[in-house]
C-alpha positions as CSV (number, residue, x, y, z in Angstrom):
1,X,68.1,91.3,126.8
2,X,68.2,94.8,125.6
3,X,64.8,94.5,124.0
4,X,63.1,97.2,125.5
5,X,65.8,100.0,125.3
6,X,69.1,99.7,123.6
7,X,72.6,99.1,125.1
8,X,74.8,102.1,125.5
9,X,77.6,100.5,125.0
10,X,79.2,97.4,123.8
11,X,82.3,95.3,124.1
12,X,83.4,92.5,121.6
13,X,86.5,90.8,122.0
14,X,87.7,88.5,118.8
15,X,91.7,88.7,117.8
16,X,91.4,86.3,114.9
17,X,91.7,85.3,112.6
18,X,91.4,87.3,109.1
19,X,88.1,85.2,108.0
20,X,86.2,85.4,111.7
21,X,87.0,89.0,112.1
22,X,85.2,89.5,108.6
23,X,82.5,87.6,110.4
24,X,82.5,89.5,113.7
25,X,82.4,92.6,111.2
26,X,79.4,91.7,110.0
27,X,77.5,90.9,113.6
28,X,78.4,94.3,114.6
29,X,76.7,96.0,111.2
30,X,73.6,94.3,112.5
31,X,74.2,95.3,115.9
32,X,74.6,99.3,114.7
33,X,72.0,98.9,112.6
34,X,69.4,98.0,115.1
35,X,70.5,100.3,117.4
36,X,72.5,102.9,115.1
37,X,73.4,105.0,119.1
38,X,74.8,102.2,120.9
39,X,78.7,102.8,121.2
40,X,80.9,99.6,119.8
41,X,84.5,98.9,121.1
42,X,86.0,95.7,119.4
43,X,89.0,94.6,121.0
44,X,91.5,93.1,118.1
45,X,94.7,91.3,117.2
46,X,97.2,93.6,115.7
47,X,97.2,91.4,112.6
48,X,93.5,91.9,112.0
49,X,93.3,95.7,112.8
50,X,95.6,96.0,109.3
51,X,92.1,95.6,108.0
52,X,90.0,96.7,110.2
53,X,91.1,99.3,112.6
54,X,90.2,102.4,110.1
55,X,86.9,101.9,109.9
56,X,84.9,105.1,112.2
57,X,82.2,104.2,113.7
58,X,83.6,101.3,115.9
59,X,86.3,102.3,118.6
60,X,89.4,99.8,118.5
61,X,91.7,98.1,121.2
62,X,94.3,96.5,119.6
63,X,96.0,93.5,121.5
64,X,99.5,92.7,120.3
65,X,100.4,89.1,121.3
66,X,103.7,89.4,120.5
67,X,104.0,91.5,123.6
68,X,103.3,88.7,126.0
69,X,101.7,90.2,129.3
70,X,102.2,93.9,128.6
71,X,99.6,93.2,125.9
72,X,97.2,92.8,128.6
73,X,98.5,95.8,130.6
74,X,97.7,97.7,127.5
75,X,94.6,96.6,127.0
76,X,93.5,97.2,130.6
77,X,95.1,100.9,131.2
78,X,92.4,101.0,127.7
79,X,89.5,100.1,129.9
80,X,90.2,101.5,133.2
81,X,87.6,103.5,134.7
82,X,85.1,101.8,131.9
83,X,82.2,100.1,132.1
84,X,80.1,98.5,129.3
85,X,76.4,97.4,129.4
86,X,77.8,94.0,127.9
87,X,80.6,92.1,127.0
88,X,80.7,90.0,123.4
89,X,82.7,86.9,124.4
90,X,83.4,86.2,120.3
91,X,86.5,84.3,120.7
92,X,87.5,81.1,122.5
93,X,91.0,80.6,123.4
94,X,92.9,81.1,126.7
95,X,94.4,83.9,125.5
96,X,91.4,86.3,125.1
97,X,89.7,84.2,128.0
98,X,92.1,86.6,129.9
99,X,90.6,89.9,128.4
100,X,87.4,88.9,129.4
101,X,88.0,90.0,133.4
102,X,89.6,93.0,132.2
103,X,85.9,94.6,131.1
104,X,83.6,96.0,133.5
105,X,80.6,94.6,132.7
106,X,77.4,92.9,134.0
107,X,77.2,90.9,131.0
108,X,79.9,88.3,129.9
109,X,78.2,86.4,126.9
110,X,79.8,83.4,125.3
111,X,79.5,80.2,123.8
112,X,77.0,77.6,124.8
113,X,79.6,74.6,126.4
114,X,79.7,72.6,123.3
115,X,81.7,75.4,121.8
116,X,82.9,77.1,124.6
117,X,86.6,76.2,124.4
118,X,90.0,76.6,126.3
119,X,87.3,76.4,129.5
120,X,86.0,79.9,128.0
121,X,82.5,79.1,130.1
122,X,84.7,79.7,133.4
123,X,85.3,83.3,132.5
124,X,81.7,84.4,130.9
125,X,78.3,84.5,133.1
126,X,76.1,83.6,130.0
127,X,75.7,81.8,127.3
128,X,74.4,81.8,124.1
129,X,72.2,79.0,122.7
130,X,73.1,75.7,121.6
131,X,73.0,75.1,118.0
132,X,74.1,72.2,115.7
133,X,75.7,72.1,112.3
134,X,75.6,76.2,112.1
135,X,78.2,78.2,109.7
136,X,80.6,80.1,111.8
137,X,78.7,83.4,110.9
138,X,75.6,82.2,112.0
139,X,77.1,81.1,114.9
140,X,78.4,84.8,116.1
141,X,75.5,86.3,114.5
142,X,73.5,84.2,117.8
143,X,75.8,86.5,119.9
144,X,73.9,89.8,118.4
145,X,70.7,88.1,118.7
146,X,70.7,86.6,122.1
147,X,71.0,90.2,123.3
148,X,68.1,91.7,121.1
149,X,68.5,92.3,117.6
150,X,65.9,90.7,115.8
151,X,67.0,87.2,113.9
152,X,65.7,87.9,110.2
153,X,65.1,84.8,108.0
154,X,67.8,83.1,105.5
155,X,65.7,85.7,102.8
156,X,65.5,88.8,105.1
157,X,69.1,88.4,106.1
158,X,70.9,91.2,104.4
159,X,74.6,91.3,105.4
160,X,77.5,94.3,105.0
161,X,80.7,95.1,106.0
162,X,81.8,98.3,104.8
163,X,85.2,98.2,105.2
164,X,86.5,101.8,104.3
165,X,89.3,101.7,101.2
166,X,91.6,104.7,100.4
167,X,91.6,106.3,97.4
168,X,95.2,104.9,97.1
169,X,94.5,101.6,97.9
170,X,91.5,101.6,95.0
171,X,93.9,103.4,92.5
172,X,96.8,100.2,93.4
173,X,94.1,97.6,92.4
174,X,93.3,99.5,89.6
175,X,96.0,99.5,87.8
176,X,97.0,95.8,88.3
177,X,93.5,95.0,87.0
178,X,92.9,97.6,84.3
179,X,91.7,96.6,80.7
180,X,88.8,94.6,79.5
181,X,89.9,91.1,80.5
182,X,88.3,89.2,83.3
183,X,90.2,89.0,86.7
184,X,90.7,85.6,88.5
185,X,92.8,86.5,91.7
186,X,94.2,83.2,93.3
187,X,95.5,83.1,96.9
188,X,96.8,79.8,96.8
189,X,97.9,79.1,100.2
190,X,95.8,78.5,103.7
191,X,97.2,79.6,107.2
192,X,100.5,78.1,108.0
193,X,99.6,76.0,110.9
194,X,100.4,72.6,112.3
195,X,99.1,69.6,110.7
196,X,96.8,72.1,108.3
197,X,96.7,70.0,105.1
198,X,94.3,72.8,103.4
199,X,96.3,73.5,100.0
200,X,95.9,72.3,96.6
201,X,99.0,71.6,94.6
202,X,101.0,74.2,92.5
203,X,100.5,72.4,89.6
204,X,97.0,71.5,89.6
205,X,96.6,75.2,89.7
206,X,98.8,75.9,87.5
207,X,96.7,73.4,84.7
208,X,93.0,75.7,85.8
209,X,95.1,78.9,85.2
210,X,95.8,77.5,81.6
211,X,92.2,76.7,81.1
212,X,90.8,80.1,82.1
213,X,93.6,81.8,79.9
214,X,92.4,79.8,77.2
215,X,89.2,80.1,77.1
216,X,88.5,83.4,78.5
217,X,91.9,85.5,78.3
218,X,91.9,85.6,81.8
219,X,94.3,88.0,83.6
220,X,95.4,85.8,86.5
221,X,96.7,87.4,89.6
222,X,98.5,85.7,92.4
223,X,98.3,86.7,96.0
224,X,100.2,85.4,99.2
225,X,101.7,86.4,101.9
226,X,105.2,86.6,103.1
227,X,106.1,83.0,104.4
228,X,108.5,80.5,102.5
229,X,105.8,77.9,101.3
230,X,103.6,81.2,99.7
231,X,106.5,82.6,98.0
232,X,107.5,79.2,97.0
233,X,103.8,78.2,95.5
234,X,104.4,82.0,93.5
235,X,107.4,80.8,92.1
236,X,106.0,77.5,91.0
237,X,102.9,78.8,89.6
238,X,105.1,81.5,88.0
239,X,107.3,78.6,86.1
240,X,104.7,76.6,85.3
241,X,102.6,78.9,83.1
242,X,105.7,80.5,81.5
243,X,105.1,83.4,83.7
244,X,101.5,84.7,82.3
245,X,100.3,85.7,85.9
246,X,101.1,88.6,87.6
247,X,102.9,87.2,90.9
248,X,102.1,89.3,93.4
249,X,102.9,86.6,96.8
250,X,104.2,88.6,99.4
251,X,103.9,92.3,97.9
252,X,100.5,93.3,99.0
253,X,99.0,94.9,102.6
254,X,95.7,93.1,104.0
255,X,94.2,96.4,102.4
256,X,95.7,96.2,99.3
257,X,94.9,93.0,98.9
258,X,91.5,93.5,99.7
259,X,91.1,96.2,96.7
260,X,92.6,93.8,94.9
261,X,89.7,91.3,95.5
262,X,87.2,93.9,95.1
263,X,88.4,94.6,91.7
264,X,88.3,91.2,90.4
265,X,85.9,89.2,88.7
266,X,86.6,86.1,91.2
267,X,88.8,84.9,93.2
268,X,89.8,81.2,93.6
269,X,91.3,79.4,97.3
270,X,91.6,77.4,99.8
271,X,89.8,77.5,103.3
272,X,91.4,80.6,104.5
273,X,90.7,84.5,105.3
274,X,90.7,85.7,101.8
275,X,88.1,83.7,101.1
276,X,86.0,85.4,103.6
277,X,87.9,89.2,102.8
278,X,86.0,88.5,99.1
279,X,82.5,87.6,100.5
280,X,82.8,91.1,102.7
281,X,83.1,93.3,99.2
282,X,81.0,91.1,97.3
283,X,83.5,89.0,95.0
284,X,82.3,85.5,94.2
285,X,84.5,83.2,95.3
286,X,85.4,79.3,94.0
287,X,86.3,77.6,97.3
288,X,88.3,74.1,97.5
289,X,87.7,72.3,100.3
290,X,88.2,68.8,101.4
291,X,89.8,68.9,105.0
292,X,87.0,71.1,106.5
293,X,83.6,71.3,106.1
294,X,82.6,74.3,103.9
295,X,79.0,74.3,105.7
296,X,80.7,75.2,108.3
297,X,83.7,77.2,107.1
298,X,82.6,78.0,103.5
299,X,82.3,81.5,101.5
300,X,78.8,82.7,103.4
301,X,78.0,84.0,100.0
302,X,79.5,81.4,97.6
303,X,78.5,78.4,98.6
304,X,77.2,77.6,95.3
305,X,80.3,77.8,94.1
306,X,82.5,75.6,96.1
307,X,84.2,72.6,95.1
308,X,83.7,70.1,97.5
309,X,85.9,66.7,98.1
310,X,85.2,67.1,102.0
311,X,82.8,64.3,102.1
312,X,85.0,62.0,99.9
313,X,88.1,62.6,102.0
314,X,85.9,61.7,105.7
315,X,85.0,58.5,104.0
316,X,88.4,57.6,102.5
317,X,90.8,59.0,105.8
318,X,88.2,58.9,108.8
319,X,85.8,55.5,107.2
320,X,82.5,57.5,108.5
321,X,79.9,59.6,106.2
322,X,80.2,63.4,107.1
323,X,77.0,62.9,109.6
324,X,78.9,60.8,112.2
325,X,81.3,63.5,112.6
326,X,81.8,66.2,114.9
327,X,80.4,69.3,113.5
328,X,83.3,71.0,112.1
329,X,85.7,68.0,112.6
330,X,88.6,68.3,110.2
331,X,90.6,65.7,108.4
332,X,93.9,65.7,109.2
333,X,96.0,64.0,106.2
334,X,98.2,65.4,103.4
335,X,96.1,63.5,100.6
336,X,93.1,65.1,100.8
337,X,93.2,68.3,98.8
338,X,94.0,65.9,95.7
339,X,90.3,64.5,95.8
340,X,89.8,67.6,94.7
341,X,89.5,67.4,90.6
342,X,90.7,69.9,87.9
343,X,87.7,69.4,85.9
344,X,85.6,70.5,88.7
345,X,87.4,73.5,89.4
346,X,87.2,74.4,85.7
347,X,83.5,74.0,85.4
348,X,83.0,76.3,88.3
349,X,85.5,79.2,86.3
350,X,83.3,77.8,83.2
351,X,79.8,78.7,85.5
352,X,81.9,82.1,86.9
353,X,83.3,83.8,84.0
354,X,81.9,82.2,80.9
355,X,78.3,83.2,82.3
């Protein structure tokens, strides 16, 4: 599309969450770096711009949801008088479906119709190709692609982020990692959504923290946010290792915790946006998944390093092999983190730190 001579400008619209806004961070490194002139406005959820919004070379619109329709009275007074030479359509839900006829634009690229929910091919005018069984980052890397940067191979593919951290934000992690023992960070908990099913037990992780204080003097650091199930899983952990981690559930900013990943040696958890916050500053990360597909939703980086019970739990709660699914299909029952073994987990720490 832009093959010839570079975009001046460029709109992106993706409001969540934490782990595709790491994503759509690293489309737009590839975007500036093939054309290092081209202008890039990203609009964002409030949430995400905790993270985000401080980085300089990428103009922000932040859209508040919690602000019903004067968020989108913001966003447009933001654009007025604007025009862009194309329009990222990153995110499909209703609610940015809106944004998308608030940008002047002659280009409104979205998802192909397989992926193109909440009717999000209504509101764009093209599409970008159709693909099967992709990660989600290769996915909305097709979005920089389709409009002209070049589509390296798996080993040409070098990805960045670059997220900018303050001085203060490195000297926090410091000092809650300082010393010569290894750091495991765990974020125990997933998104607190309907019908999630993503989290392990408290006392399963409780039994690896034991192991990788045992044999490797780990200092284990909790992270969490602020909801009543993290704090709670904090708590548990907390008791059930005689309180040998440092507890940090609900003390730490997105950038905080952030440094805090960087600073580690690894960080162990669920599907969910730290996950993706580690691969972004190059932390190796020991994934547990069994009610999503980590092909699909997995640490881009990590995937080595993932312990996966998804295939076990399609065939015990869905009866079907991982093939006759819907790509990305999730299973939807409280039992299925459990497939997920101890010893597993511990030989991955084992491969991690004792290497």
């Amino acid at each position: 599309m832009f093959k010839q001579s570079p975009p001046q400008s460029i709109c992106i619209v993706r409001l969540s969450a934490i782990g595709d806004t790491c994503h759509t961070l690293a489309v737009i490194r590839a975007i500036q770096d093939t054309w290092p002139e081209s202008k890039v406005t990203w609009i964002i959820g409030k949430t995400e711009a905790g993270l985000m919004a401080d980085i300089p070379d990428i103009e922000f619109i932040i859209f508040d949801k919690r602000k019903g329709r004067s968020a989108y009275r913001e966003v447009r007074t933001q654009l007025d008088g604007r025009t862009f030479d194309a329009a990222l359509c990153m995110h499909a839900s209703m609610r940015a479906n809106w944004l998308y006829r608030l940008i002047d634009t002659p280009v409104r690229l979205g998802y192909d119709f397989k992926r193109a929910r909440d009717f999000q091919w209504l509101f764009t005018n093209s599409k970008i190709a159709e693909e099967s069984s992709q990660h989600v980052l290769d996915g909305m890397m097709s979005f920089a692609e389709h409009i002209g940067v070049p589509a390296p191979t798996d080993a040409e593919r070098t990805l960045r982020w670059d997220i900018p951290l303050s001085a203060r934000h490195l000297e926090y992690a410091a000092a809650r990692t300082a010393g010569d023992q290894p750091v495991l960070v765990i974020s125990p908990c997933s998104s607190q959504r309907a019908r999630n099913f993503r989290n392990w037990s408290a006392e399963n992780y409780a039994t690896v923290i034991k192991h990788a204080q045992q044999e490797y003097n780990c200092k284990v650091i909790l992270s969490g946010g602020r909801t009543e199930r993290e704090l709670e899983y904090g708590r548990i952990i907390s008791r059930l290792t005689g309180r040998s981690v440092v507890n940090l559930s609900g003390q730490t900013t997105l950038k905080q915790l952030l440094a805090l990943i960087a600073a580690s040696d690894v960080l162990l958890c669920p599907d969910s946006g730290p996950a993706h916050m580690a691969t972004a500053v190059g932390t190796p990360v020991i994934g547990l998944y069994a009610t999503s597909n980590p092909d699909r939703t997995g640490p881009y980086l990590s995937r080595d390093l993932t312990v996966n019970a998804y295939p076990d739990a399609v065939g015990r709660y869905l009866g079907k092999s991982v093939g006759e699914l819907r790509w990305g299909q999730r299973v939807r029952d409280p039992g299925a983190m459990a497939l997920i073994r101890v010893a597993d987990v511990n030989a991955k720490i084992d491969h991690v730190i004792g290497n």
